[in-house]
Steps between C-alpha positions, in 0.01 A plus 500: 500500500388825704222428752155607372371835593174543686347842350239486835831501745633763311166690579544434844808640519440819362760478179181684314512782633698794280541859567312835437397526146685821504825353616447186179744445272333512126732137406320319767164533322501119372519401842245694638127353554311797613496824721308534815499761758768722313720137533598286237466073546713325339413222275572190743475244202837680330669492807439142560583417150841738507559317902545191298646627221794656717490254768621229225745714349670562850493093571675404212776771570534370880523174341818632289648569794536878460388737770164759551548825637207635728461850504240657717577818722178614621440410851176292472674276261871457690408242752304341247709469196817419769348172641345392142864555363649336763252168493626516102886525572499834305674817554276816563530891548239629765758784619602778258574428143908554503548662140724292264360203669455314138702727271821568770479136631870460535484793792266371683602129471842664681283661784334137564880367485567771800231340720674179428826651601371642820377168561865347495623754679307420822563176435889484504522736756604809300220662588576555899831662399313782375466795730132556666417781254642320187285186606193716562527631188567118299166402701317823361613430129436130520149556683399747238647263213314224613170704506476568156738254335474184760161327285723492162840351670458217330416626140868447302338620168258719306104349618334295211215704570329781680171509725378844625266614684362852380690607204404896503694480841759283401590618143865552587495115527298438177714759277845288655336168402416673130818587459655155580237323295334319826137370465286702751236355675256727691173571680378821340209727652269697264723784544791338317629493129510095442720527165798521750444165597553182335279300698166700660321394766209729557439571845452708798872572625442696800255304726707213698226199462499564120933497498479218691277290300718595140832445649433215726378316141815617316721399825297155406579495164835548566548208789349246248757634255775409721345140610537419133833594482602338769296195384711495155835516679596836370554622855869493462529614165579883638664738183810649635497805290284806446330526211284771364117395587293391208113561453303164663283352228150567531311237628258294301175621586321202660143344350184686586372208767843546677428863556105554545442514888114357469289277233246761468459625131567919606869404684549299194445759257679777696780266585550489115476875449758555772763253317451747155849708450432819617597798284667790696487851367788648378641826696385744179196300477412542897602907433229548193231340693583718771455786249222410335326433860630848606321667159149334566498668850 
């Protein structure tokens, strides 16, 4: 069971904050709560509810035993989303997204096996029979290898799921994980188009406190995942083969009293509205509106 989510540390952290009502994405209306100052604020009882909903789904699929890709190339989320993934025993991508990552997996599974074959090479020796400009040149390849394939040396297979950090920036990423049929996991900014996501967590994705306080949860989420695996004795159960990733369930939306961070009737009530399904617009129906706005003026 994820950890409860306090809407007032959420506050504190800034994951309200949303961009320029010029820069919003229509789709992110439902999780909007007002404007102010030519800024939208998000509605910090959805993302609570959607922290939990997501942070649930993710536990049960650490406890399965199959692996969560970070994502998150922006600088004030690298350090960040490196440590969390690293207190989780998850692969992650702060550098540059290499293309084909998902969909070409075979390629670059064969450049992780060439760090691993440096690696033997300085071991047995073969490596100092190599001239001074051939071994300069193994360093260069193995340093740059290492850079932006080192964090997923250990990941034999397709992830069981996806967690990104700003999708607008990393939409190569998202379209791969489409593709493949990977559940997608992400912290979307008012700026953002939500129906590429299969689990939304409303939030501000560019301010560091705010990253920190959604992915340090999920990192959470995920460790109490793998206690309960390794509680069960499924630990050693590894699959040996790749299979094609399959959609994680959707996790049972806990009761109300589970979710509402206070006793006081208001949180209760908004608590509940924030739990509804939320409808998304469809592309042509986002385009009329857009129309019809444009015919009024």
């Amino acid at each position: 069971m994820a950890n409860k989510v306090e809407v007032k540390e959420l506050l504190d952290a800034g994951v309200h904050f949303g961009h320029l009502t010029r820069r919003w994405n229509p789709n992110m209306a439902p999780y909007i709560y007002m404007e102010r100052n030519g800024i939208h604020i998000i509605n910090l009882y959805k993302s609570a509810a959607k922290m939990q909903e997501a942070g649930e789904a993710l536990s049960k699929i650490a406890a399965s035993g199959r692996k969560i890709l970070f994502v998150a190339t922006k600088k004030q989320a690298k350090e960040i989303v490196a440590e969390q993934a690293e207190r989780a025993n998850m692969p992650y991508i702060t550098e540059r997204w290499p293309g084909g990552m998902l969909t070409n997996f075979v390629t670059i599974r064969k450049a992780v096996k060439k760090m691993a074959s440096i690696d033997r090479m300085k071991k047995d020796g073969t490596f100092n029979t190599l001239s001074k400009k051939e071994r300069l040149q193994v360093d260069r390849l193995r340093a740059k290898l290492d850079k932006n394939l080192g964090s997923i040396a250990d990941m034999s297979r397709l992830p069981g799921a996806l967690f990104v950090v700003d999708i607008t920036r990393e939409h190569i990423a998202v379209k791969e994980a489409q593709k493949l049929n990977i559940p997608i996991f992400a912290m979307v900014d008012t700026n953002s188009d939500p129906r590429d996501v299969d689990y939304v967590i409303p939030a501000n994705d560019d301010a560091s406190k705010s990253i920190n306080k959604v992915v340090s949860y999920v990192a959470d989420s995920i460790v109490e995942g793998l206690s309960e695996r390794k509680a069960s004795g499924k630990d050693k159960e590894e699959p040996s083969e790749d299979k094609p990733a399959k959609k994680a369930p959707k996790a049972r939306k806990p009761k109300l009293e589970t979710e509402v961070p206070s006793t006081e009737p208001e949180d209760k009530k908004a608590m509940k509205e924030a739990k509804e399904d939320v409808k998304l617009e469809s592309k042509k129906e986002t385009l009329e509106k857009a129309r019809s706005n444009d015919e009024e003026e």
